[in-house]
C-alpha positions as CSV (number, residue, x, y, z in Angstrom):
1,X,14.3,5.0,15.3
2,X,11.8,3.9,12.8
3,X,8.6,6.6,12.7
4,X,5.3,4.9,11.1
5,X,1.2,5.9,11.6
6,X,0.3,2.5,11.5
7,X,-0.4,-0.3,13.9
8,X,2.0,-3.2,14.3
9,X,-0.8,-5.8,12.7
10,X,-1.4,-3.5,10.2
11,X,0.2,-4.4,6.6
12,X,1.8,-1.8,5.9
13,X,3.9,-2.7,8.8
14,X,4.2,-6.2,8.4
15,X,5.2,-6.1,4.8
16,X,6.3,-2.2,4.1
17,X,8.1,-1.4,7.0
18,X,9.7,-4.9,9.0
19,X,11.2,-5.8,5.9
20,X,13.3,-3.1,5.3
21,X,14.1,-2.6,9.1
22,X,15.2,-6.4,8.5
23,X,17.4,-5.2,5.8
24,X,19.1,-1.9,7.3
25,X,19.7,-4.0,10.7
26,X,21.8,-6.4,8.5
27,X,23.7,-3.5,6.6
28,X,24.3,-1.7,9.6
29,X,23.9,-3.6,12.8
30,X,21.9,-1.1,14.5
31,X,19.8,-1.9,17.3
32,X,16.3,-0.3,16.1
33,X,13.1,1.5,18.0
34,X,10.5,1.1,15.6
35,X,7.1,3.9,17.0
36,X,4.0,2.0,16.0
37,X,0.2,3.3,17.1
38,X,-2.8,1.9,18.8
39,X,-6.4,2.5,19.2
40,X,-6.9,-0.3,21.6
41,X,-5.1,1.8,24.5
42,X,-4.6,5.2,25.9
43,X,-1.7,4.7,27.4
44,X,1.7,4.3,25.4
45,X,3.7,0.6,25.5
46,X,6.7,-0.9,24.7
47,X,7.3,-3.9,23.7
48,X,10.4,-6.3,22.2
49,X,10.0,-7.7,18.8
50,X,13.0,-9.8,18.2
51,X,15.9,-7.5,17.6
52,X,13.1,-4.1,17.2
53,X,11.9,-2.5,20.6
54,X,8.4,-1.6,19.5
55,X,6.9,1.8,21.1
56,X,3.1,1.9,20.8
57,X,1.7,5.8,20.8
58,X,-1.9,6.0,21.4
59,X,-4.0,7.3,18.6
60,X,-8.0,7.3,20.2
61,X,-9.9,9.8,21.9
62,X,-11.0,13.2,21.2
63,X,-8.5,15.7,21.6
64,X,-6.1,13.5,19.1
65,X,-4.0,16.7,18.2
66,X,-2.9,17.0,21.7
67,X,-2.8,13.2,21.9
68,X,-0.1,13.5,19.4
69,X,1.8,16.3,21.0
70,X,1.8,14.3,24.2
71,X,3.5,11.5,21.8
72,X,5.8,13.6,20.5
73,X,6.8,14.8,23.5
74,X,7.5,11.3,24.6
75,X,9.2,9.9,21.6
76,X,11.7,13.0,22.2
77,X,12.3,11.7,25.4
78,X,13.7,8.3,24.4
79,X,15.6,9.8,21.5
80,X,17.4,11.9,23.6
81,X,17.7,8.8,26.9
82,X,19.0,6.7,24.6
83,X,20.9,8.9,22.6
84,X,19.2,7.6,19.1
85,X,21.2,9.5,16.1
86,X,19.2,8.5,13.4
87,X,15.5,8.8,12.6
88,X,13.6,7.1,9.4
89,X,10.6,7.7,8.7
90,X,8.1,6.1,6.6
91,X,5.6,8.0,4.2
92,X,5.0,11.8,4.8
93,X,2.7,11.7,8.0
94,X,5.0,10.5,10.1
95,X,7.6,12.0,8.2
96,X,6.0,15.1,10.0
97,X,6.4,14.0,13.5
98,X,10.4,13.7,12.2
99,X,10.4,16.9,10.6
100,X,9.4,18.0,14.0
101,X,11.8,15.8,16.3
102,X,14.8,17.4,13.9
103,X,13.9,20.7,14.2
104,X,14.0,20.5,18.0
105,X,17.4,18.8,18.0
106,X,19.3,19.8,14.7
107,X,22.2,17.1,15.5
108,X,19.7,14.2,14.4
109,X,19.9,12.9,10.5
110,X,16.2,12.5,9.0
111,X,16.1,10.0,6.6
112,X,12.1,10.4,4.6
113,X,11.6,7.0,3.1
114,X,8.5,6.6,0.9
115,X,7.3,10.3,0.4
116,X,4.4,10.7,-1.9
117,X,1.6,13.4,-1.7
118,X,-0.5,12.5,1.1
119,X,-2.9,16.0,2.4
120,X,-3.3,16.5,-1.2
121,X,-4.7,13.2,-1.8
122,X,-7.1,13.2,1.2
123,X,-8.7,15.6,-0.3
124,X,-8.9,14.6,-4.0
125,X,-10.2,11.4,-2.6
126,X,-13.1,13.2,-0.8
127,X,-11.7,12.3,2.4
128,X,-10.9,15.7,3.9
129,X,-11.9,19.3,3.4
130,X,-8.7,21.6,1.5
131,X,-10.1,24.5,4.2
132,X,-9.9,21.8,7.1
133,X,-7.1,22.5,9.7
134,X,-5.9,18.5,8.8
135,X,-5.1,19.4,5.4
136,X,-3.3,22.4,5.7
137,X,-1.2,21.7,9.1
138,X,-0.3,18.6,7.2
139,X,0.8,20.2,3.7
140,X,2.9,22.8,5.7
141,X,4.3,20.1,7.3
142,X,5.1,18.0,4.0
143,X,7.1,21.2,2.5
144,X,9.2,21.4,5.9
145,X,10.6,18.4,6.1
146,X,11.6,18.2,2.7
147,X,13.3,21.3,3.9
148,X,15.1,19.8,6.5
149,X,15.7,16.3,5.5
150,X,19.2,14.7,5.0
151,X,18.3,12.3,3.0
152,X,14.9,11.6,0.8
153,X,13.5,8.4,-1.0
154,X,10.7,9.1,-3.3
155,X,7.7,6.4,-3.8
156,X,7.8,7.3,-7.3
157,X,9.0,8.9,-10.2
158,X,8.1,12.4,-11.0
159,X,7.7,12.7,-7.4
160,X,11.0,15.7,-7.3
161,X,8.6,17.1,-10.3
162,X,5.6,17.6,-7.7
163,X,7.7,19.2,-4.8
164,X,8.7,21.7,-7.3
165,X,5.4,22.3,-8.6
166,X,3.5,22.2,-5.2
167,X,6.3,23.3,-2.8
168,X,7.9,25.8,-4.4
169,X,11.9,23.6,-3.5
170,X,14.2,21.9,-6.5
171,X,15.5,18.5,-5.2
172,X,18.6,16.8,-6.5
173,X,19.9,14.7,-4.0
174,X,17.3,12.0,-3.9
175,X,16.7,8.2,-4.5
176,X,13.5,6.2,-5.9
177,X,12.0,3.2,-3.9
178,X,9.2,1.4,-4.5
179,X,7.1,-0.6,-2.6
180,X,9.0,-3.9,-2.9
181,X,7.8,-7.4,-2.3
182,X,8.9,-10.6,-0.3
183,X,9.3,-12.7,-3.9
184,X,9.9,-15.9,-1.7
185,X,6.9,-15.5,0.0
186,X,4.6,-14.8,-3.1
187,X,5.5,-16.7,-5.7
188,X,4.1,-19.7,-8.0
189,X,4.6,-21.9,-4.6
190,X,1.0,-20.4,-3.9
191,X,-1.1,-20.1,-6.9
192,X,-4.1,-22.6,-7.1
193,X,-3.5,-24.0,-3.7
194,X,-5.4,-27.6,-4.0
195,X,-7.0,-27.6,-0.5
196,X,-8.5,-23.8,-1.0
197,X,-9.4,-24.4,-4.4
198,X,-11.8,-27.7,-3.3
199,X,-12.9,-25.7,-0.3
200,X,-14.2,-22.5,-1.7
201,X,-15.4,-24.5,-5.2
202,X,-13.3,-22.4,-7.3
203,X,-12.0,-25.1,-10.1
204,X,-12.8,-23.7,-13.2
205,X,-14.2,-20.8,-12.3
206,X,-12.6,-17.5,-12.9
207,X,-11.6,-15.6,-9.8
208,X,-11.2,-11.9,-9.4
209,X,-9.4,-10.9,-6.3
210,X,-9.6,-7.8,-4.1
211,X,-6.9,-7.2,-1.5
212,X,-7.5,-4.1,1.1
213,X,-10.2,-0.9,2.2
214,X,-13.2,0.4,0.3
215,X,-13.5,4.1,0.1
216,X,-11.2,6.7,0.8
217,X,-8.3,6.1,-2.1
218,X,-10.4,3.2,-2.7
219,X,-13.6,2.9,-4.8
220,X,-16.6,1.6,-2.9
221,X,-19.7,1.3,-5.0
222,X,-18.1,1.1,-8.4
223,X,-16.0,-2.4,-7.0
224,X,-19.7,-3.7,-6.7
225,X,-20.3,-2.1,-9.9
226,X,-17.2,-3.9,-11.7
227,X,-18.3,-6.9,-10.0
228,X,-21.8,-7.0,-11.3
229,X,-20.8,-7.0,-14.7
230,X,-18.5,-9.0,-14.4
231,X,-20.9,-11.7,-13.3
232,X,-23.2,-10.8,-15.8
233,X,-20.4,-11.4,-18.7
234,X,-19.1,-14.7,-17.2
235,X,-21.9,-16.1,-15.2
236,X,-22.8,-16.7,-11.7
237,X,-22.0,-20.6,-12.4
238,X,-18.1,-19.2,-13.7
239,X,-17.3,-16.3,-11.8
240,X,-16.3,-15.2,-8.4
241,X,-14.6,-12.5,-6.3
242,X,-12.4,-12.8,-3.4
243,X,-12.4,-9.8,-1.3
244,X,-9.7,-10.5,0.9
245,X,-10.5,-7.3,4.0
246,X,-11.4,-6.8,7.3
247,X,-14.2,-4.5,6.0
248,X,-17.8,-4.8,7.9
249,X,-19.5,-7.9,6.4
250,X,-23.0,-6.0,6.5
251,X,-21.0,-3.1,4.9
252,X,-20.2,-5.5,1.5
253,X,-23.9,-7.3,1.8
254,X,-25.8,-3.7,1.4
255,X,-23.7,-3.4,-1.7
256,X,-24.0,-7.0,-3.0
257,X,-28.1,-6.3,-2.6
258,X,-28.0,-2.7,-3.8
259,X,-26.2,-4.0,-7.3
260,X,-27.8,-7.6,-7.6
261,X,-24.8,-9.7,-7.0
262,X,-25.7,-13.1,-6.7
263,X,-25.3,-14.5,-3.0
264,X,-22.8,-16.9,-3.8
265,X,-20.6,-14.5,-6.1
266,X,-18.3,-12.8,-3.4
267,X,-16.2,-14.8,-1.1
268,X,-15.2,-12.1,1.2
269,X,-12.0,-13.4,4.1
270,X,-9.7,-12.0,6.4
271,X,-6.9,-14.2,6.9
272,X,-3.3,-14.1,9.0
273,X,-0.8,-12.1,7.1
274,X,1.3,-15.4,7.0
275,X,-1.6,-16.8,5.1
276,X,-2.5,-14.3,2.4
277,X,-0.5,-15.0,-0.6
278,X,-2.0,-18.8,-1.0
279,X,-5.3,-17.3,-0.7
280,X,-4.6,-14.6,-3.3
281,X,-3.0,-17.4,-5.5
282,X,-6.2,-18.8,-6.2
283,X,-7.3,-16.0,-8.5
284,X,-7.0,-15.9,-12.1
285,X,-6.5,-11.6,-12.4
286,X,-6.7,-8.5,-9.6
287,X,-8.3,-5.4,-9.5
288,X,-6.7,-2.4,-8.0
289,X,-9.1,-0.1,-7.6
290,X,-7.3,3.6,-7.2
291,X,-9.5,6.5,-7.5
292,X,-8.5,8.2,-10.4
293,X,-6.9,11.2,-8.6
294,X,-3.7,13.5,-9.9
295,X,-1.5,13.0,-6.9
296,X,-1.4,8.7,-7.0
297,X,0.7,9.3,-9.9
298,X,3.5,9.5,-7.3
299,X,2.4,6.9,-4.8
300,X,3.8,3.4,-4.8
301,X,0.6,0.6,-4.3
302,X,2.1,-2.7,-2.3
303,X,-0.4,-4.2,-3.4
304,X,0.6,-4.2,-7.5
305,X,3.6,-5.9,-6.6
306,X,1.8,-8.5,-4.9
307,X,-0.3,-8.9,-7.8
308,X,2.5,-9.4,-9.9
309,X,4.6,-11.7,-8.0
310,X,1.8,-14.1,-7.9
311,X,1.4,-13.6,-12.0
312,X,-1.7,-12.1,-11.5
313,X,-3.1,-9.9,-14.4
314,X,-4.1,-6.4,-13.2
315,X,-7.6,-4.5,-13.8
316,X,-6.1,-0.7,-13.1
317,X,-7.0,3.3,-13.2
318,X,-5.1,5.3,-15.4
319,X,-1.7,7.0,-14.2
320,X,-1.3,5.3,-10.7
321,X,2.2,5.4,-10.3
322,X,4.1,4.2,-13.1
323,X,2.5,0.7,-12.4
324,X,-0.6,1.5,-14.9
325,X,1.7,2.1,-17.9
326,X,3.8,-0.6,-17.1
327,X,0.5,-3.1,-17.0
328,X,-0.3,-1.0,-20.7
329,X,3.0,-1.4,-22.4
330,X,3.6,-5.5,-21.0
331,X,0.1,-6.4,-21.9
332,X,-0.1,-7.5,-18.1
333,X,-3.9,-6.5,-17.6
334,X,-6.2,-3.5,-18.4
335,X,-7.0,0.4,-17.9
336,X,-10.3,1.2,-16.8
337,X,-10.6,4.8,-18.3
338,X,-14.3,5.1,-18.2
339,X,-16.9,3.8,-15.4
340,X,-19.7,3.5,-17.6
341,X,-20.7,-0.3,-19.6
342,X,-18.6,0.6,-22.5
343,X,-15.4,1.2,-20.0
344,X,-16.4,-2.1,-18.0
345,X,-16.8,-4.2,-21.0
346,X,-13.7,-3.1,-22.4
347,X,-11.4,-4.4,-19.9
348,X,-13.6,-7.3,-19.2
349,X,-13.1,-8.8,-22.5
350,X,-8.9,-7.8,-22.5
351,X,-8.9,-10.1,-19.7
352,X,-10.6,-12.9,-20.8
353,X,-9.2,-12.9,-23.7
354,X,-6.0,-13.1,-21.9
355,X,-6.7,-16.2,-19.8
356,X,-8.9,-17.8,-22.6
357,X,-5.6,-17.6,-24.6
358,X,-3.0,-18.7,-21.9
359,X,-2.7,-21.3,-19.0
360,X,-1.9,-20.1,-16.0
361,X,1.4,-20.9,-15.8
362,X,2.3,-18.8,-19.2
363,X,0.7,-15.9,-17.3
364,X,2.3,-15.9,-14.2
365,X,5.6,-16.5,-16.6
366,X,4.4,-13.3,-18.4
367,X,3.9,-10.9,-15.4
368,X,6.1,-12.2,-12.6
369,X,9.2,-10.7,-14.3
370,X,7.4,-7.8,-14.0
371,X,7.7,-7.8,-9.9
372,X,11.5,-9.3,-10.2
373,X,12.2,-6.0,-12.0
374,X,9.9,-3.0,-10.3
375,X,9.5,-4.9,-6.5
376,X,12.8,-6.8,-6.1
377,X,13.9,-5.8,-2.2
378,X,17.5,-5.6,-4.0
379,X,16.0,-1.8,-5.2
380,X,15.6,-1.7,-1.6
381,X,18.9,-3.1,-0.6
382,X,20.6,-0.2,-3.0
383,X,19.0,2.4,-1.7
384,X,19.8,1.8,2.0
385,X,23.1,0.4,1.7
386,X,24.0,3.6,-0.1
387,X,23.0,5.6,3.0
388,X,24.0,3.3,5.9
389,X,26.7,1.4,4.5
């Protein structure tokens, strides 16, 4: 059984978690339950996916602690009906709800795929309180299941380094894994896609893309702010940015006013999984805009992968994973250190220096190795064929 906080549409099931289900059903021929949530109902469902029987826990209402004890409750019911042996569990918040399901019934193997720091960065990202009852049921919760745990796949390097620091436990039997990419499905097939390209009027223009949230991890108001000078450096006649989100349209207006963005300057979409790599083909370099916080040093961003699989040059914070020194030492994009015009003009002109100085194709031949080296599903493959082989 596959544990996950997300809902089945969401991306970070679609391309973080299905994929890798895909890959441990074809090492081991298990028959998966994969739990999923939903907002949209207050009742739980089940569904069939292909060879995945998809269990949807509801996630609204008020009393959403005891919603989830209800779940839990449940999802210990089918583990035990149909005696499930194994559970997986992806990041640390639902590796929390596994934590719980193993201390209940000791005879289960945990397996905590992706753990990174996650109450710690709620609250470095302004998101929670550190005296609220979220962050501190959930950072008791990360130390115990590290505690109990069979098996554990860090995110990122330096990750074992945290636990010690933070948790107080020394880790030796672990594994690394990134968040890998589909290289099939973004690749050089989709940059500059002929019919997009004549329909949004983006030949020779230089594109900034954006793929995902504002606030939270996420900057809000300094994206606007990047953007803005951007425009003012290239032009509103020779740039634009493709925001690529289900965000609230009047949400990304306020902020195109509030700045002075020109009307015609942010081409803002939400598009079918299925579709998004041709759409983020058409951009000439990415931004992925991390708060600058101590504990995404150890998270793993899908989206950089993406980036680089599509050759994309990469406008980044310092210390996000080990993805920001890797864009530093390959020349594969550029560090915004400071939010102020001397910080934004910095990595404004590394860029276009860099596509001023290269065609397209020599960039994407630059920075795709880069996603055939960190994002490769063989990492993947290694890891879990090591474990369910």
């Amino acid at each position: 059984m596959f544990i996950t906080q997300w809902e089945y549409n969401d991306a970070l099931i679609q391309t973080y978690t299905l994929p890798y289900i895909h890959i441990i059903q074809s090492i081991s021929d298990h028959y998966c339950y994969l739990i999923g949530t939903t907002k949209k109902s207050t009742v739980i469902k089940v569904k069939k996916k292909g060879s995945i029987i998809l269990i949807e826990v509801p996630v609204s209402g008020e009393f959403l602690l005891l919603r989830w004890l209800a779940n839990i409750i449940f999802i210990r019911s089918v583990v035990r009906k149909k005696r499930i042996p194994i559970i997986h569990t992806l990041c640390t918040p639902a590796g929390s709800i596994g934590a719980l399901l193993k201390m209940l019934n000791k005879k289960l193997f945990l397996v905590l795929d992706s753990v990174e720091p996650h109450a710690e960065s709620m609250v470095e990202s302004g998101t929670w309180m550190k005296n609220s009852v979220k962050f501190k049921l959930l950072f008791y919760m990360e130390k115990q299941q590290i505690k109990v745990a069979d098996k554990i796949i860090l995110a990122a390097e330096g990750m074992d380094r945290y636990i010690k620091e933070k948790y107080g436990m020394t880790i030796h039997d672990f594994q690394i894994k990134p968040a890998c990419v589909d290289l099939d499905l973004f690749s050089y097939a989709s940059v500059k896609d002929p019919e997009l390209v004549m329909k949004y009027e983006l030949k020779d223009k230089i594109t900034c893309l954006y793929t995902g949230k504002l606030g939270g991890f996420y900057w809000d108001s300094k994206l606007f702010e990047f953007i803005k000078k951007c425009e003012d450096y290239w032009g509103t006649q020779k740039f634009k940015f493709l925001m690529l989100s289900n965000v609230d349209d009047a949400h990304v207006n306020e902020r195109r006013l509030n700045y002075g963005i020109s009307e015609h300057t942010i081409i803002k979409l939400f598009v079918p999984h299925v579709e998004v790599p041709k759409y983020m083909g058409l951009a000439d370099f990415a931004v992925s805009p991390f708060k600058f916080v101590p504990s995404k040093r150890y998270s793993t961003p899908i989206k950089n992968g993406e980036y680089w699989a599509l050759g994309l040059p990469i406008v980044i914070t310092p210390k996000i994973s080990t993805d920001s020194d890797t864009i530093a030492e390959n020349n594969a994009g550029a560090i915004l250190d400071a939010f102020d015009n001397i910080g934004y003009m910095k990595v404004i002109k590394q860029i276009d220096l860099l596509l001023s100085s290269n065609t397209r194709e020599a960039i994407y031949a630059k920075i795709r190795p880069l996603a055939e080296k960190y994002r490769n599903f063989s990492i993947a493959e290694k890891v879990y064929r090591s474990i369910y082989d």
